[in-house]
C-alpha positions in Angstrom: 69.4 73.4 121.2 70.5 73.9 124.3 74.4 74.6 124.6 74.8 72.3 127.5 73.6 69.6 125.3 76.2 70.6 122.1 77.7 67.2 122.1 74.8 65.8 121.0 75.8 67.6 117.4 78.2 64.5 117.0 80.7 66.5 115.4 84.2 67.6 115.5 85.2 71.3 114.1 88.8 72.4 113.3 87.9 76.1 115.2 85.2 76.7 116.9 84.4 80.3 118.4 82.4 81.0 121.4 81.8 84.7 121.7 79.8 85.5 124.9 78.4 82.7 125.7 79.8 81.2 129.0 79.1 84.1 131.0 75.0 83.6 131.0 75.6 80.1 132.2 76.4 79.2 136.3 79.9 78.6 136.6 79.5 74.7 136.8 77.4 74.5 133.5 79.6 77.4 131.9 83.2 74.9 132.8 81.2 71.5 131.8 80.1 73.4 128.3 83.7 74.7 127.8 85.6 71.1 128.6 82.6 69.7 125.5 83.8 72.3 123.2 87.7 71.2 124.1 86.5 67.7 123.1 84.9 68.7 119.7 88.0 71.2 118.5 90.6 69.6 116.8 92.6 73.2 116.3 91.7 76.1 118.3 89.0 76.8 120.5 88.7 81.2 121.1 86.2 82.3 123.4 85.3 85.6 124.1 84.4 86.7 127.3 83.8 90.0 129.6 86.7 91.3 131.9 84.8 91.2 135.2 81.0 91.4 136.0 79.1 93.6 133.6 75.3 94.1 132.5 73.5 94.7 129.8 71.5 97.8 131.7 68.3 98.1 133.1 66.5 98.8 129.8 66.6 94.8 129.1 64.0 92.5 130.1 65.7 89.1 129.2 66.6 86.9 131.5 69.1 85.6 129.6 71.0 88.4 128.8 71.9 88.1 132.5 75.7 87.2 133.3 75.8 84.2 135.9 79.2 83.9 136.3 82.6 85.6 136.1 86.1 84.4 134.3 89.2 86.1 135.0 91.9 86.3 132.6 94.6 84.6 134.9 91.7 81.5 135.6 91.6 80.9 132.3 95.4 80.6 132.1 95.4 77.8 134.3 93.0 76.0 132.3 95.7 76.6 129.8 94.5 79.0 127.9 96.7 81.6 126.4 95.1 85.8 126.7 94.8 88.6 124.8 93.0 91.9 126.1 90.5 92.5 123.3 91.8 96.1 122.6 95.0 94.7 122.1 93.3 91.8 120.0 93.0 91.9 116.2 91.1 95.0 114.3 88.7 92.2 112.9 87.3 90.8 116.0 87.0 93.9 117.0 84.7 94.9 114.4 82.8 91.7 114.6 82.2 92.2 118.6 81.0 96.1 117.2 78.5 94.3 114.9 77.1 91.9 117.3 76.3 95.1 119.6 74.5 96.8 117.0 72.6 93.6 115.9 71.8 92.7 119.4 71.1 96.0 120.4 74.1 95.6 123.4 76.4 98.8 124.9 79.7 98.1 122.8 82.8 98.1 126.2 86.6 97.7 125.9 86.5 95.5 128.8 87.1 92.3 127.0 89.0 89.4 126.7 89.8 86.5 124.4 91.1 83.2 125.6 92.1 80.4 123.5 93.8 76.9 123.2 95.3 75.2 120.7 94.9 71.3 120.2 96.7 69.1 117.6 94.0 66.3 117.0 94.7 65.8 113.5 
């Protein structure tokens, strides 16, 4: 499935977590998938995102690994999201974001950020 199409799950989730996913869409598609997953969480949306432009090197030949758009932590504040650097984040997400490198073969970097929302759909 297509993450642009993730309302067609029909489903509402208490948290949901987005890690480094918005950056490989164009901005428009990237704000239009983000305002979908505000819909769907009842709780907390946290999404994960790089501080700035960054690659993956030139060793990759996906296409998709390729960042198409930028967030900046203060942007995502007026969206109303609250920040956290994500070296001064929890320990745990930490070592999830470690894991995904390894898994995914991807250069671990500091230069992260975590945004998230809190909703009280209940």
């Amino acid at each position: 499935m297509d993450i642009r199409d993730i309302e067609r799950l029909g489903r509402r989730y208490d948290i949901i977590l987005s890690m480094d996913v918005l950056e490989h869409l164009e901005k428009n598609d990237a704000l239009a998938v983000m305002k979908k997953l505000e819909m769907m969480c009842d709780m907390m949306l946290i999404i994960s995102l790089p501080i700035g432009r960054q690659s993956h090197g030139d060793g990759d030949e996906n296409i998709h690994q390729l960042h198409k758009s930028i967030f900046h932590q203060d942007e995502m504040e007026k969206y109303g999201y609250k920040i956290r650097s994500m070296s001064k984040f929890t320990r745990i997400l930490r070592f999830v974001e470690k894991i995904r490198c390894f898994l995914f073969r991807l250069e671990y970097k500091e230069g992260r950020f975590v945004a998230w929302k809190e909703f009280d759909k209940m």
